[in-house]
Jmol script that loads the backbone (N, CA, C; Angstrom):
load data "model"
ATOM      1  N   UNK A   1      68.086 104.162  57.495  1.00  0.00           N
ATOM      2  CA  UNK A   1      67.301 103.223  58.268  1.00  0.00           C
ATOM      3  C   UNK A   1      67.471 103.527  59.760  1.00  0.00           C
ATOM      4  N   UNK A   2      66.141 103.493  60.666  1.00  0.00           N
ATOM      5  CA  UNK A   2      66.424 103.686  61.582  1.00  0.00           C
ATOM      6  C   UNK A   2      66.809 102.734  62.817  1.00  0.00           C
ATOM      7  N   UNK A   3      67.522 102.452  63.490  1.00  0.00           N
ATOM      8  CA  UNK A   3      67.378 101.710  64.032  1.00  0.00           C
ATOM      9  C   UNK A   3      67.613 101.685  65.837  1.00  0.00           C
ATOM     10  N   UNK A   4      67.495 100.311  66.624  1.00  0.00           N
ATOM     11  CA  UNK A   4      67.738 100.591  68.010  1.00  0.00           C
ATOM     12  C   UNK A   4      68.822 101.554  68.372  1.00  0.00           C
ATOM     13  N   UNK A   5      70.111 101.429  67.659  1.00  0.00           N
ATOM     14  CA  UNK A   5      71.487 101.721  67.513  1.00  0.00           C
ATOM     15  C   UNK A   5      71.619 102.975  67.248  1.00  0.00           C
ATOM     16  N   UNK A   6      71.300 103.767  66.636  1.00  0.00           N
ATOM     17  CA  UNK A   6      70.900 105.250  65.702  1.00  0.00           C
ATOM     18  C   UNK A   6      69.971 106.065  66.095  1.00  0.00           C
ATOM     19  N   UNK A   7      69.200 105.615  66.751  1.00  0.00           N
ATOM     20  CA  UNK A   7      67.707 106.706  66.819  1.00  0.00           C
ATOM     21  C   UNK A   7      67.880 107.061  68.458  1.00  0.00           C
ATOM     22  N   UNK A   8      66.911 108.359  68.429  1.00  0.00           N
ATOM     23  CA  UNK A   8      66.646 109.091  69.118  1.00  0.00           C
ATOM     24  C   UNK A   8      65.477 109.365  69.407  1.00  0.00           C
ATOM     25  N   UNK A   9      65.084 109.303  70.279  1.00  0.00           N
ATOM     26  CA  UNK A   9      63.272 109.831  70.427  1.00  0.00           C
ATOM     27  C   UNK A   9      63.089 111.200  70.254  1.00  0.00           C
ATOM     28  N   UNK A  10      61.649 110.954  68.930  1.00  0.00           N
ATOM     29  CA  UNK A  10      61.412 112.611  69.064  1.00  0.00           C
ATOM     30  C   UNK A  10      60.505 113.402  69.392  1.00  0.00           C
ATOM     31  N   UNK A  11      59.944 112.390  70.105  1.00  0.00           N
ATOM     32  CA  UNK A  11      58.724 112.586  71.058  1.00  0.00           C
ATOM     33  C   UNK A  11      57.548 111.696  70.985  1.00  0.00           C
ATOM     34  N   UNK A  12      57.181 111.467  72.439  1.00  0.00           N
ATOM     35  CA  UNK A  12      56.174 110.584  73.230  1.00  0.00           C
ATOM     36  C   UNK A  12      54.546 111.432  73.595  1.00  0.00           C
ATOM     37  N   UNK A  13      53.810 110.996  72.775  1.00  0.00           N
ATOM     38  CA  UNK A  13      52.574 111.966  73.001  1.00  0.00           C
ATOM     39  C   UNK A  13      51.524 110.587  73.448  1.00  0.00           C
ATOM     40  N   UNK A  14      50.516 110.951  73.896  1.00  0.00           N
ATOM     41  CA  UNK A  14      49.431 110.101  74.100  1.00  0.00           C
ATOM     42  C   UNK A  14      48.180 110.365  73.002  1.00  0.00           C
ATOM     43  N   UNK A  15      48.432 111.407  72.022  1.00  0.00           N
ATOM     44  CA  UNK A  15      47.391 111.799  71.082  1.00  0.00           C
ATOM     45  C   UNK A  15      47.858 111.061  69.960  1.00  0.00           C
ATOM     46  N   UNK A  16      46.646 110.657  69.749  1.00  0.00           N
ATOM     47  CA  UNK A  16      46.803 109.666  68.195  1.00  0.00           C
ATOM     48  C   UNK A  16      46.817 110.840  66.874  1.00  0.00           C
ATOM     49  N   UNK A  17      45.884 112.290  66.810  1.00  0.00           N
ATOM     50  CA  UNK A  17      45.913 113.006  66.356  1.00  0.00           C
ATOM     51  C   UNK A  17      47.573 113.904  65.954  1.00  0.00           C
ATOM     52  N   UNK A  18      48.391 114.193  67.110  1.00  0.00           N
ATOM     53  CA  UNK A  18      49.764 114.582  67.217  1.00  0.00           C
ATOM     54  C   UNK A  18      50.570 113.403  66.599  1.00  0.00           C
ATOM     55  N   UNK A  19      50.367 112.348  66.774  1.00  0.00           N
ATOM     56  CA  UNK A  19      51.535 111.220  66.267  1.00  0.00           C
ATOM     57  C   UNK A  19      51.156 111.332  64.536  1.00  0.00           C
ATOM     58  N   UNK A  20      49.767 111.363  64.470  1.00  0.00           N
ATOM     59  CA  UNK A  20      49.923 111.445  62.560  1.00  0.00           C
ATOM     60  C   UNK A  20      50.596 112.717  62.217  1.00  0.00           C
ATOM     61  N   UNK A  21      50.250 113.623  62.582  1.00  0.00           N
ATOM     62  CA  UNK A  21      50.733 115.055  62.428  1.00  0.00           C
ATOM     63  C   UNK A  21      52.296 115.144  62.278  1.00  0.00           C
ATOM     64  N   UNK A  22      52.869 114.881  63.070  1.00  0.00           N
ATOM     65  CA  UNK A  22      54.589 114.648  63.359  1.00  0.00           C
ATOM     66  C   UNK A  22      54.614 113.372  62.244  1.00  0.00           C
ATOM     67  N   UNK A  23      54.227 112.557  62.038  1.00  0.00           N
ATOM     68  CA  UNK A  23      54.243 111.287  60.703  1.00  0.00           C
ATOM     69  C   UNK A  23      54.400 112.384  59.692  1.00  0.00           C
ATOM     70  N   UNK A  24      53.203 112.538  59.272  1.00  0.00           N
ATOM     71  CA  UNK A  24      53.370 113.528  58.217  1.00  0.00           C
ATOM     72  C   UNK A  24      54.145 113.994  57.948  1.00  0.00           C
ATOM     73  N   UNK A  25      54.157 115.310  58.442  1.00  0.00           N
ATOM     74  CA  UNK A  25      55.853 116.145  58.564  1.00  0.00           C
ATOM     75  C   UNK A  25      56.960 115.723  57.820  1.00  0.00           C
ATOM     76  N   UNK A  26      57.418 114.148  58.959  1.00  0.00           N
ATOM     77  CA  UNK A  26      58.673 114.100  59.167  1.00  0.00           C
ATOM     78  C   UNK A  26      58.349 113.023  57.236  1.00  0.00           C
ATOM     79  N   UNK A  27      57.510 112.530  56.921  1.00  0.00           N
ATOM     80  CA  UNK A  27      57.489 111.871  55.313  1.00  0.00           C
ATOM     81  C   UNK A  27      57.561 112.773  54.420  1.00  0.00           C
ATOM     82  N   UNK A  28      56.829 114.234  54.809  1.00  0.00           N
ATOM     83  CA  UNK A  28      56.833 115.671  53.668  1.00  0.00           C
ATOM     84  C   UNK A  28      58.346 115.810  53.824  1.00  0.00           C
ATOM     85  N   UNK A  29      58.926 115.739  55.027  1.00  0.00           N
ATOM     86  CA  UNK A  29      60.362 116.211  54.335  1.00  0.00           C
ATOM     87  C   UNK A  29      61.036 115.439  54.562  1.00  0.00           C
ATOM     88  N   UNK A  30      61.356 113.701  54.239  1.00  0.00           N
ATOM     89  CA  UNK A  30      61.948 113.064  53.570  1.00  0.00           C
ATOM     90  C   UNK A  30      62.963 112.548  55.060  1.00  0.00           C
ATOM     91  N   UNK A  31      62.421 112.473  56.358  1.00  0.00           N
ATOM     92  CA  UNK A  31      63.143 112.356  57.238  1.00  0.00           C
ATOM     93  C   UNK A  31      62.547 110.696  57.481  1.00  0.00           C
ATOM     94  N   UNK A  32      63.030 109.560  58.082  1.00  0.00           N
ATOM     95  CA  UNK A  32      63.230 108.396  58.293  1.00  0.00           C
ATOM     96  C   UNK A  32      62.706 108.209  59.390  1.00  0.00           C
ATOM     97  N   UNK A  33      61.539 107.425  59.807  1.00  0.00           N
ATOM     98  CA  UNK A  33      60.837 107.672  61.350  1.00  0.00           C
ATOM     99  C   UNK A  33      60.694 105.536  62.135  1.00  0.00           C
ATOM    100  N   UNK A  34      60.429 105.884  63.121  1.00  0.00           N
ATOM    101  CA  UNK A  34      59.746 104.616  63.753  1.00  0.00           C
ATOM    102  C   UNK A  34      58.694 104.970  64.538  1.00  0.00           C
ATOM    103  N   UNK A  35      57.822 104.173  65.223  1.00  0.00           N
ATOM    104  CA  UNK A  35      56.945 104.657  65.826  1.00  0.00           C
ATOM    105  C   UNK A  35      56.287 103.111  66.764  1.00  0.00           C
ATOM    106  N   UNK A  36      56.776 103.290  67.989  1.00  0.00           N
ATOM    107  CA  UNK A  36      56.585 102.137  68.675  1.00  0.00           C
ATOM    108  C   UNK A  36      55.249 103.079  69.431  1.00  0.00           C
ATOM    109  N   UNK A  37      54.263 101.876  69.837  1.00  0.00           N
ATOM    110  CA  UNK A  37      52.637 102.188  70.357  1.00  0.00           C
ATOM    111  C   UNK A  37      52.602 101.351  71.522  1.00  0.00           C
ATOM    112  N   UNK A  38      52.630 101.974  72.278  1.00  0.00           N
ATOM    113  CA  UNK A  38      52.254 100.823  73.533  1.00  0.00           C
ATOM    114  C   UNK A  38      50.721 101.241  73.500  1.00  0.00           C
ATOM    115  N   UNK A  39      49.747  99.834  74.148  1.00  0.00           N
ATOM    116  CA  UNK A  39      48.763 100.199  75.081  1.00  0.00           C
ATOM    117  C   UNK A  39      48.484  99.970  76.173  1.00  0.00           C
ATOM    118  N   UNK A  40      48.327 101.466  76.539  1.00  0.00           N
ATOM    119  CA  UNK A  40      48.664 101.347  78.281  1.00  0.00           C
ATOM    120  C   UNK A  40      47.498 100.923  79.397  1.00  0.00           C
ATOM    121  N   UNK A  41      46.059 100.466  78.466  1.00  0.00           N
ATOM    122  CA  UNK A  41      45.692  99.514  79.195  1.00  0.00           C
ATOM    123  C   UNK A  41      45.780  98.066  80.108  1.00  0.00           C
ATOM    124  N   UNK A  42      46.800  97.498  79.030  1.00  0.00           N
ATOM    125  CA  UNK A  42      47.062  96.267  78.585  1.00  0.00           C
ATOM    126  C   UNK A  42      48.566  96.091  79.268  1.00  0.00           C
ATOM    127  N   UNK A  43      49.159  97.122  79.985  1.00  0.00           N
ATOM    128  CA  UNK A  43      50.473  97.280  80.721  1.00  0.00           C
ATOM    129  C   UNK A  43      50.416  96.307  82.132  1.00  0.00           C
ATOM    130  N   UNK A  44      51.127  95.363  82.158  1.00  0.00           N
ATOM    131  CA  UNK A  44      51.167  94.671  83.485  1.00  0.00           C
ATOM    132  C   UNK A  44      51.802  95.803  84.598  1.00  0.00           C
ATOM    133  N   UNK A  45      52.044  97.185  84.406  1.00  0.00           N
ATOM    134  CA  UNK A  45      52.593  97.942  85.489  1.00  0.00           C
ATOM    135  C   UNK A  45      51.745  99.024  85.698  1.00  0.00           C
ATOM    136  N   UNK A  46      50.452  98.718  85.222  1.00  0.00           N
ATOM    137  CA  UNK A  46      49.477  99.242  85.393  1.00  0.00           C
ATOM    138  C   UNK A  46      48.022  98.217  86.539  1.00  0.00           C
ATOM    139  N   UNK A  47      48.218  97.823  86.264  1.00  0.00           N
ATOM    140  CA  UNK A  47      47.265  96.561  86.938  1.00  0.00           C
ATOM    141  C   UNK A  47      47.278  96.774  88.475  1.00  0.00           C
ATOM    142  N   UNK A  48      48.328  97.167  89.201  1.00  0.00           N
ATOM    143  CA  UNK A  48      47.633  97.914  90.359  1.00  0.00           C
ATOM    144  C   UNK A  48      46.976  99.167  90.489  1.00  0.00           C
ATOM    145  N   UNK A  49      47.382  99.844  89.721  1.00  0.00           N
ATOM    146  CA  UNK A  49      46.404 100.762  89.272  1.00  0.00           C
ATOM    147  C   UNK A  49      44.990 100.665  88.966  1.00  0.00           C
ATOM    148  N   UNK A  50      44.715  99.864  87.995  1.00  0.00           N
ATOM    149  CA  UNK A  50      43.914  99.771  87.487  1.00  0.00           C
ATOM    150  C   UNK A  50      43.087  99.248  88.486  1.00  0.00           C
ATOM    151  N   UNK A  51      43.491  98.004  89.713  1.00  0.00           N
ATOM    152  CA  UNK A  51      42.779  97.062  90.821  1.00  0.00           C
ATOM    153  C   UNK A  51      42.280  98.976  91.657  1.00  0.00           C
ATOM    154  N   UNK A  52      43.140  99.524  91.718  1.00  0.00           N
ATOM    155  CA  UNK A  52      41.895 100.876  92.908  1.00  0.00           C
ATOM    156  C   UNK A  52      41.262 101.814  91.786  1.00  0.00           C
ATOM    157  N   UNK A  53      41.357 101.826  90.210  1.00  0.00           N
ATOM    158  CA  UNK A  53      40.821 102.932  89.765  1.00  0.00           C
ATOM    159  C   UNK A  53      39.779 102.331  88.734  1.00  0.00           C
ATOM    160  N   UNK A  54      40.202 101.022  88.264  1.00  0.00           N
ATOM    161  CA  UNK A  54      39.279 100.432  87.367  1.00  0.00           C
ATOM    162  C   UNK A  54      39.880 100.548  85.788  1.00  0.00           C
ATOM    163  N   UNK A  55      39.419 100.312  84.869  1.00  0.00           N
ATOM    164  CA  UNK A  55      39.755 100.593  83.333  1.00  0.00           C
ATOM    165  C   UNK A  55      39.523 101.937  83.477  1.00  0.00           C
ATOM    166  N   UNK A  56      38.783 102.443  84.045  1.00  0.00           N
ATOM    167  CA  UNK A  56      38.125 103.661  83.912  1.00  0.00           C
ATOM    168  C   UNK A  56      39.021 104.979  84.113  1.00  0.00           C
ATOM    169  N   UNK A  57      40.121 104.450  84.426  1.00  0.00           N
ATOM    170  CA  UNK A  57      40.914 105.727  84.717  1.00  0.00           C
ATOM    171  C   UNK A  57      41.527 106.074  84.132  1.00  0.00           C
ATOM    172  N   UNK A  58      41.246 105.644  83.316  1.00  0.00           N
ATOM    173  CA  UNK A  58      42.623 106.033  81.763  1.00  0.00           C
ATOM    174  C   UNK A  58      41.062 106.472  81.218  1.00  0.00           C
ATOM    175  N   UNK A  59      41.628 107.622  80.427  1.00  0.00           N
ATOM    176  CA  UNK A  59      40.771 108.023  78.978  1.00  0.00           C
ATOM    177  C   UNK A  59      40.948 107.551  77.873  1.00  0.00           C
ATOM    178  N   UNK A  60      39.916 106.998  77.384  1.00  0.00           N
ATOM    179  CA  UNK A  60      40.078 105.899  76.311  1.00  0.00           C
ATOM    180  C   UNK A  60      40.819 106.411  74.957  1.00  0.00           C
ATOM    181  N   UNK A  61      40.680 108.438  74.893  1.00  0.00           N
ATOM    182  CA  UNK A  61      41.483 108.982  73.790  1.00  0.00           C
ATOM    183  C   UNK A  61      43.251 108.980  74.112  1.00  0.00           C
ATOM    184  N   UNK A  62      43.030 108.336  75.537  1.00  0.00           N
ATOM    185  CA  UNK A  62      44.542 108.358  75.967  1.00  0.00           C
ATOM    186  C   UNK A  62      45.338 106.920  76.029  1.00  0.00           C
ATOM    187  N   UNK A  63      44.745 106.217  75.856  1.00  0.00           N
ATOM    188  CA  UNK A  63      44.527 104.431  76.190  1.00  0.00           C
ATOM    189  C   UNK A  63      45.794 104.217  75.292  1.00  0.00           C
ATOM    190  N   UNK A  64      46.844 104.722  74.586  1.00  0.00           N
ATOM    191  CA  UNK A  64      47.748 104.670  73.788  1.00  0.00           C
ATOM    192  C   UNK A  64      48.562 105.548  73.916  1.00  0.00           C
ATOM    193  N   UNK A  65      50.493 105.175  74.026  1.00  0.00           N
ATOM    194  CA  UNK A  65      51.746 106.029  74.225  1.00  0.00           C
ATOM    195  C   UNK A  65      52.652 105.947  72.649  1.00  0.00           C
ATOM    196  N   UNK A  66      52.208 106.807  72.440  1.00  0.00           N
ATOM    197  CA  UNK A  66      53.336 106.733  70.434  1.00  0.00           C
ATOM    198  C   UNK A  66      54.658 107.767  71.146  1.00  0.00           C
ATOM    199  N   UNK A  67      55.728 106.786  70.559  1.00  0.00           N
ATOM    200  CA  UNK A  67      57.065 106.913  71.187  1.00  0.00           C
ATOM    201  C   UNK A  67      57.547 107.131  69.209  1.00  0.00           C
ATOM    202  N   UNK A  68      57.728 108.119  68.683  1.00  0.00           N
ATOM    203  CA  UNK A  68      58.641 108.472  67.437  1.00  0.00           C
ATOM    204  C   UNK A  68      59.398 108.740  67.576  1.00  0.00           C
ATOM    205  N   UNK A  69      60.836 107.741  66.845  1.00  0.00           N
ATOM    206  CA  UNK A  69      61.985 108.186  67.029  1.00  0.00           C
ATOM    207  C   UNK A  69      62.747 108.417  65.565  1.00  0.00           C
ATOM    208  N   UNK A  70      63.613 108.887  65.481  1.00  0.00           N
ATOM    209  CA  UNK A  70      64.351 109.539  64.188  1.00  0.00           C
ATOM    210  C   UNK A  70      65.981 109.318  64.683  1.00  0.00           C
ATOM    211  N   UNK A  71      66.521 108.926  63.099  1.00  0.00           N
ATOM    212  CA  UNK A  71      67.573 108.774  62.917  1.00  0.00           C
ATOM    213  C   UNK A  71      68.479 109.836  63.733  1.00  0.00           C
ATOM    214  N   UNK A  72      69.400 109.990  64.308  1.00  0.00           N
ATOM    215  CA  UNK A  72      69.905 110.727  65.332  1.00  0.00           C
ATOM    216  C   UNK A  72      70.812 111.832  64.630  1.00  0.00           C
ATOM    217  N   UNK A  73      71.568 111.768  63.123  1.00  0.00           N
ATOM    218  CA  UNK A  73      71.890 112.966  62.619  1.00  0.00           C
ATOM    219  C   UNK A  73      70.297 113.558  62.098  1.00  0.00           C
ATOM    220  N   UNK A  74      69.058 113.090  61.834  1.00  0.00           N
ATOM    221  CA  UNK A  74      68.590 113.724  61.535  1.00  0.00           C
ATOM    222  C   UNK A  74      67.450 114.467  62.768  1.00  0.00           C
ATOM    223  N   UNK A  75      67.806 114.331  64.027  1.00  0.00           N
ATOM    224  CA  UNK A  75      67.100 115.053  65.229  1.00  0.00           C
ATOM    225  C   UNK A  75      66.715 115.714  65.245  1.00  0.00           C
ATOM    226  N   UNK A  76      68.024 117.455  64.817  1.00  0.00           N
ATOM    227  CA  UNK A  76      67.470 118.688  65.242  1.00  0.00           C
ATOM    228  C   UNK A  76      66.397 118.934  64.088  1.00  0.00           C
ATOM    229  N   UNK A  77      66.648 118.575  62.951  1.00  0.00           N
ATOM    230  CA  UNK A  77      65.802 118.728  61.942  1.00  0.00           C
ATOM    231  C   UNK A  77      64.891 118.146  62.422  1.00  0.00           C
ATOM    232  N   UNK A  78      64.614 117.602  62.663  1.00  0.00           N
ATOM    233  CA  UNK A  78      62.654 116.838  62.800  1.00  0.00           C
ATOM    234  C   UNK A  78      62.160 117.945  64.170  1.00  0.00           C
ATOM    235  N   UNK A  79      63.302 118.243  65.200  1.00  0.00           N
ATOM    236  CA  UNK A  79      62.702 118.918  66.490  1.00  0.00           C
ATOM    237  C   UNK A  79      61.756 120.394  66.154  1.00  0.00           C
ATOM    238  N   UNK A  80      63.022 120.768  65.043  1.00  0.00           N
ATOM    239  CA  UNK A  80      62.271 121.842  64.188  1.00  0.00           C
ATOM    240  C   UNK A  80      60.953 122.019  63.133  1.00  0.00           C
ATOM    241  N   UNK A  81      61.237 120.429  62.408  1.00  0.00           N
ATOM    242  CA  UNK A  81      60.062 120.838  61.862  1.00  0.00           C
ATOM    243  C   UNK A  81      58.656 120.491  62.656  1.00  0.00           C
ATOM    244  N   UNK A  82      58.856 119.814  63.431  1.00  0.00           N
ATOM    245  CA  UNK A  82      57.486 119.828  64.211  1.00  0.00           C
ATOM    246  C   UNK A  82      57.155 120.788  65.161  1.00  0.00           C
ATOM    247  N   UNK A  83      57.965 121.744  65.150  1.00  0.00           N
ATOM    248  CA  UNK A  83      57.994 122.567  66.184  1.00  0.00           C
ATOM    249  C   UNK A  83      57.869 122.840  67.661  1.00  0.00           C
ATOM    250  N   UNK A  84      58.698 121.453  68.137  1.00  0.00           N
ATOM    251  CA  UNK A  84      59.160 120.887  69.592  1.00  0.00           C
ATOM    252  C   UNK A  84      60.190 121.968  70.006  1.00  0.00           C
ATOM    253  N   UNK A  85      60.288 122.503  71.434  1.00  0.00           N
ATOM    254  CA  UNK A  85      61.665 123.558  71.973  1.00  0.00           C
ATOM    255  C   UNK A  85      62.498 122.567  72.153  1.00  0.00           C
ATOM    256  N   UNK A  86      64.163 122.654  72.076  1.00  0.00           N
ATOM    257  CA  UNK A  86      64.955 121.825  72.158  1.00  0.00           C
ATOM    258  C   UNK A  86      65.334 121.496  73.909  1.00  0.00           C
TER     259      UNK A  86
END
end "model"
wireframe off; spacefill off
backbone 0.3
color backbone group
């Protein structure tokens, strides 16, 4: 089980396409995942931003941060199978 206590991030992408991909993976080989989603529209530390650029400045394929993290003995293994450099 993974938890606050144990895990490690195993990477932060803004592609919704890359976060299933690394899902996958890490369920084909039996590795233990989380996957917290912010949306970074909807970020109150964005809102000055947003007041000089508009909604518009974010790309809507980007409008989302997937943060996957993995049990921390099982790290290097997931770094590898997704094929992240350490």
């Amino acid at each position: 089980m993974v938890t606050i206590f144990n895990r490690r991030e195993l990477i932060l992408t803004l592609s919704m396409e890359r976060q299933a991909e690394v899902r996958a993976i890490l369920s084909t080989n039996g590795i233990d995942y989380q996957v917290k989603t912010t949306n970074l529209q909807n970020q109150q530390t964005l809102d000055s931003r947003k007041a000089h650029a508009g909604s518009s400045g974010i790309f809507s394929d980007h409008s989302y941060e997937y943060k996957i993290y993995v049990h921390k003995r099982d790290y290097e293994k997931a770094k590898y199978l997704i094929g992240t450099p350490h």
